[in-house]
N, C-alpha and C positions, 0 to 999 in steps of 0.2 A: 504494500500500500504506500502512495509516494505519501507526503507529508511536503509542504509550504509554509516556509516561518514569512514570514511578511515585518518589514521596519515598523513601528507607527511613530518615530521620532517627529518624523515632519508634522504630524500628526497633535502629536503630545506639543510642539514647540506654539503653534499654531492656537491650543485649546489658551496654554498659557500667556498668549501673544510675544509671543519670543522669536527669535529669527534663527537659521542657523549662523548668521554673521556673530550673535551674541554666545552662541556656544562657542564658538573658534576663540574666540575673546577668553572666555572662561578658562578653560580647557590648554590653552597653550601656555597656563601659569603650571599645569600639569604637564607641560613638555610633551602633549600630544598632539601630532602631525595634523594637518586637514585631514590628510587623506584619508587619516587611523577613522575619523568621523564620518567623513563621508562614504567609507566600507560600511558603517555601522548607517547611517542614511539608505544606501541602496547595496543593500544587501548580495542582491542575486548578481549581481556586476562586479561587487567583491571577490567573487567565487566562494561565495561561504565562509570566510578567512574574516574571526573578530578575534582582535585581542583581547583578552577576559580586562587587564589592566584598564583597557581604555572606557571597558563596557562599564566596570568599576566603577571609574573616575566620572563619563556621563550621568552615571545612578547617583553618583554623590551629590555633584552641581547641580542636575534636576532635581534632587531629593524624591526620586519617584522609584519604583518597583520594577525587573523586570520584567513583566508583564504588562507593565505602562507602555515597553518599548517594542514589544515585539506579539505577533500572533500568529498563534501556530494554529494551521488548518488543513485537515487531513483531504485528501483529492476528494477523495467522494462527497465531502463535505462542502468543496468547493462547487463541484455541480449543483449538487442541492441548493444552495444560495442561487446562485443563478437561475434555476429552475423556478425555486421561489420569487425572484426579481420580476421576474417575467410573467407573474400568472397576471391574467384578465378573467374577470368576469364574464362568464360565457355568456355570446352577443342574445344569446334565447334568453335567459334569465333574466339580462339587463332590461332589457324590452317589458318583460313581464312584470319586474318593479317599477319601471315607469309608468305603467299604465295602473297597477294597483295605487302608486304614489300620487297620481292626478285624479284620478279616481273618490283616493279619502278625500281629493282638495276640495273637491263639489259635493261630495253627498257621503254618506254610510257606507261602508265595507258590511258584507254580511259576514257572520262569524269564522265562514272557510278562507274569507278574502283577508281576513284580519290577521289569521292564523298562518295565511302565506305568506301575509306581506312581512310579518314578523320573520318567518323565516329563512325569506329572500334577504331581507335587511341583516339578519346573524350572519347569515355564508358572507356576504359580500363584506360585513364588518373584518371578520374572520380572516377570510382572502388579505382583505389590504392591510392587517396587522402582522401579519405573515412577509406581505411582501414588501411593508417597511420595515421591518427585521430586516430583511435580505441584506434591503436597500441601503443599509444604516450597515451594516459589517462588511460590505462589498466596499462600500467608501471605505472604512475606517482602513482596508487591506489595500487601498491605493488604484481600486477600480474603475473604471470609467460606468457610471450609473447611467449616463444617458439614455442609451439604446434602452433600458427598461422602465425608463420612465417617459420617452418623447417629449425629451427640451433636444431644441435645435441646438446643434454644435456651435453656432454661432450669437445666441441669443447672449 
């Protein structure tokens, strides 16, 4: 089973409004290289080569946890995000909450209409809580979200 460790330095610097200009700052009172940082930034271009020392010395300055800086995810795991990213409401169902939805807006749902529309509203709740999970750990692993959400590349 492959396994994917993913950085989330940029990530973590960004939550705390930090730069990595300000790590290099910090870090080089530590006599550590860019480069040692930015192996530990982009990981997979590294060739997997972190020095524990430097990884150390980040955890110190950040005051944060390994697990602040990195996230391991197992392949299959990775598809399943994606899978999840991407679910839609099937275009039947949508349809059918629309019409139960306009429907209450004018008049009474009868007890079965009520009971659907309840139901269609859970799944489709359900769906997008699902797939903003996805959407939200795809980011944080340095994903391009777009494609599963349809914002223009250029917007």
């Amino acid at each position: 089973m492959k396994v994917l460790i993913q950085s989330k330095l940029e990530h973590l610097l960004a939550q705390r409004g930090l730069t990595m200009e300000y790590l290099y700052r910090r870090l080089v009172r530590h006599k550590v290289a860019p480069e040692a940082i930015e192996a530990l930034r982009d990981f997979e271009n590294a060739n997997g080569v972190l020095s524990l020392r430097v990884l150390s010395d980040v955890i110190a300055v950040l005051d944060c946890d390994l697990s602040d800086l990195f996230t391991v995810v197992k392949k299959h795991d990775l598809n399943r995000l994606r899978r999840d990213a991407a679910l839609r409401f099937p275009q039947r169902k949508q349809q059918r909450l629309n019409a139960l939805l306009s429907k209450a807006s004018e008049t009474d749902l009868t007890p079965a209409e009520s009971a659907e529309l309840h139901q269609l509203t859970r799944e489709y709740e359900d769906g997008m809580i699902v797939k903003a999970e996805a959407l939200r750990v795809l980011s944080t692993l340095g994903e391009d979200i777009t494609p599963y959400v349809g914002i223009p590349e250029n917007a």
